[in-house]
C-alpha positions in Angstrom: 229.0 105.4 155.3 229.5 102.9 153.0 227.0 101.9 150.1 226.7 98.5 148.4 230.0 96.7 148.8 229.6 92.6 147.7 231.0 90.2 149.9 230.4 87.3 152.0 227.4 88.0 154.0 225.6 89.4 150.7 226.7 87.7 147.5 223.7 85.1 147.5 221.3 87.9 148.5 222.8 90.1 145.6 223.9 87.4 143.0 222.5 84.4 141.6 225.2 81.2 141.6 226.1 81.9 137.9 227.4 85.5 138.7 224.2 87.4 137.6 222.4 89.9 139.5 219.1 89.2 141.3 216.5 91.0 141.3 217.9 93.3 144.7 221.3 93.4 142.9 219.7 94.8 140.1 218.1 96.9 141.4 220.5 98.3 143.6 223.1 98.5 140.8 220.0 100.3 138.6 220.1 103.3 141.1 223.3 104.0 142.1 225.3 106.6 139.6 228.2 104.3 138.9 226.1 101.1 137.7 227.9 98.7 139.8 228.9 97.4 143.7 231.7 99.1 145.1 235.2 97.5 145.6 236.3 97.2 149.1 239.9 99.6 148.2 237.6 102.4 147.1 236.9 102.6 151.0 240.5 103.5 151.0 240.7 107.3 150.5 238.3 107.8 153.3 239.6 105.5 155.8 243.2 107.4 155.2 241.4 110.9 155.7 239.7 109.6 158.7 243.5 108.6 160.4 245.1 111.9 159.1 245.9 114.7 160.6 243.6 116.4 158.0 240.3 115.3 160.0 241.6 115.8 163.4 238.8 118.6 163.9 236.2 116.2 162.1 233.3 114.9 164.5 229.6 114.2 163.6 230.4 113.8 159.7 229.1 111.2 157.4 231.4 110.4 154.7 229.3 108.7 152.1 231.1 106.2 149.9 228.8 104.4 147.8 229.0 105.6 143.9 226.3 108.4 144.3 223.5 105.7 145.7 222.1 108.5 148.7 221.8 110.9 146.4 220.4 109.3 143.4 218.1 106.9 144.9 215.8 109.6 147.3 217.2 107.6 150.3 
């Protein structure tokens, strides 16, 4: 489950055209732990866990990659 990741489909929805945040961004970025968006290889670690062996009894799990955002925010 990832959290707030910018890219394409949500940069103009999440940043204004000189870089800073709007008023979603910000407040997204306000209630997540980390204070910032996450970067796509962060998604990394639990995509590799997810194709090992490691997780090969794993079903009906959310993984939750999103700099603390679920629990922090009451979501």
């Amino acid at each position: 489950m990832p959290g707030f990741f910018l890219g394409e489909q949500n940069r103009r929805l999440l940043t204004n055209e000189d870089g800073s945040l709007t008023e979603r961004g910000n407040l997204i970025v306000q209630n997540t732990p980390f204070g910032r968006f996450g970067q796509a290889e962060e998604l990394h670690g639990a995509i590799h866990y997810l194709l090992a062996e490691a997780s090969r009894f794993v079903t009906g799990s959310v993984m939750a990659v999103d700099g603390g955002f679920t629990v922090f925010s009451g979501v």
